[in-house]
C-alpha positions as CSV (number, residue, x, y, z in Angstrom):
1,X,132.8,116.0,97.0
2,X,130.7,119.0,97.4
3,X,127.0,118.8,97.5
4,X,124.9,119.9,94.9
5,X,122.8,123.6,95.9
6,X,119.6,124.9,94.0
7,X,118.2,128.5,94.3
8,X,114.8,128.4,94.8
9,X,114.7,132.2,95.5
10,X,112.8,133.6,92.8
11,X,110.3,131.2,92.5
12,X,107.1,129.2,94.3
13,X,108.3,125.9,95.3
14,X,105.8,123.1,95.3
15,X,107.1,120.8,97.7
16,X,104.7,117.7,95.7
17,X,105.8,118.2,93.0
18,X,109.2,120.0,92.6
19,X,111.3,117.8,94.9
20,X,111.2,114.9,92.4
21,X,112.2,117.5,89.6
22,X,115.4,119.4,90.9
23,X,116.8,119.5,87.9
24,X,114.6,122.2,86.5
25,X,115.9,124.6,89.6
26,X,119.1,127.0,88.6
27,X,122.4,125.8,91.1
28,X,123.2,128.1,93.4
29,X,126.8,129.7,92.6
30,X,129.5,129.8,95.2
31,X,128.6,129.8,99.3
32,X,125.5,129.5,101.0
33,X,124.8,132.5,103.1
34,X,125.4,132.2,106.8
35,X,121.2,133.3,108.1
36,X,119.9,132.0,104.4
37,X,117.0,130.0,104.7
38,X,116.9,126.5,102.9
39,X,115.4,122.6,103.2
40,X,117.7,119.5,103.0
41,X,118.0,116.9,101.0
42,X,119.2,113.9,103.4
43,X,119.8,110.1,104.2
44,X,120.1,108.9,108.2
45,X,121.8,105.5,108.3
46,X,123.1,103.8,111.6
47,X,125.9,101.7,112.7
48,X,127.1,99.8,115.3
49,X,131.2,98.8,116.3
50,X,132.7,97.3,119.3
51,X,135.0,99.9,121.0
52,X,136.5,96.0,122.7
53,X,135.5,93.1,121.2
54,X,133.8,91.9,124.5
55,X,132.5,95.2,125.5
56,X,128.6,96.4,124.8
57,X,128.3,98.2,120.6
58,X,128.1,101.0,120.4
59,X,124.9,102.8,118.3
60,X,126.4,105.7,115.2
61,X,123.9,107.8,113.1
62,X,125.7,108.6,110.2
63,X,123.5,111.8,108.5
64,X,124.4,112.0,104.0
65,X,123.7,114.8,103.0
66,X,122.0,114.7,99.3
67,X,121.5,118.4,98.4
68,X,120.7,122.0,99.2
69,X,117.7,124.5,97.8
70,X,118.4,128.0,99.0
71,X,115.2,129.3,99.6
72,X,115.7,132.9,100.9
73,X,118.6,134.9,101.8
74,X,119.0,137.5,104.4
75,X,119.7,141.1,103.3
């Protein structure tokens, strides 16, 4: 699954306001520019499994990534 990307580079972006609307941005077409700048959209969740079952768990963060908005790009 890829992960949804919206250019933000021609406008102001309110971040009150315009993160519950990401809808109204264009998506970005094709990749991400290595240097571009952009905020992330993400979920942290954690884990825990037993490497043995008699040994001490072992703690996971598992980052999900929700979406991209390219902000600027570098020339």
């Amino acid at each position: 699954n890829s992960v949804p990307a919206y250019d933000a580079t021609n406008r102001d972006v309110n971040f009150h306001t315009d993160l519950t609307n990401l809808a109204s941005f264009p998506r970005w077409r094709g990749e991400v520019p290595v240097g571009a700048f952009i905020v992330l959209g993400y979920t942290a969740s954690t884990y825990q499994t037993n490497v043995v079952k008699s040994g001490p768990k072992e703690e996971h963060v598992s980052p999900n990534l929700l979406w991209v908005m390219v902000c600027g790009v570098p020339k």
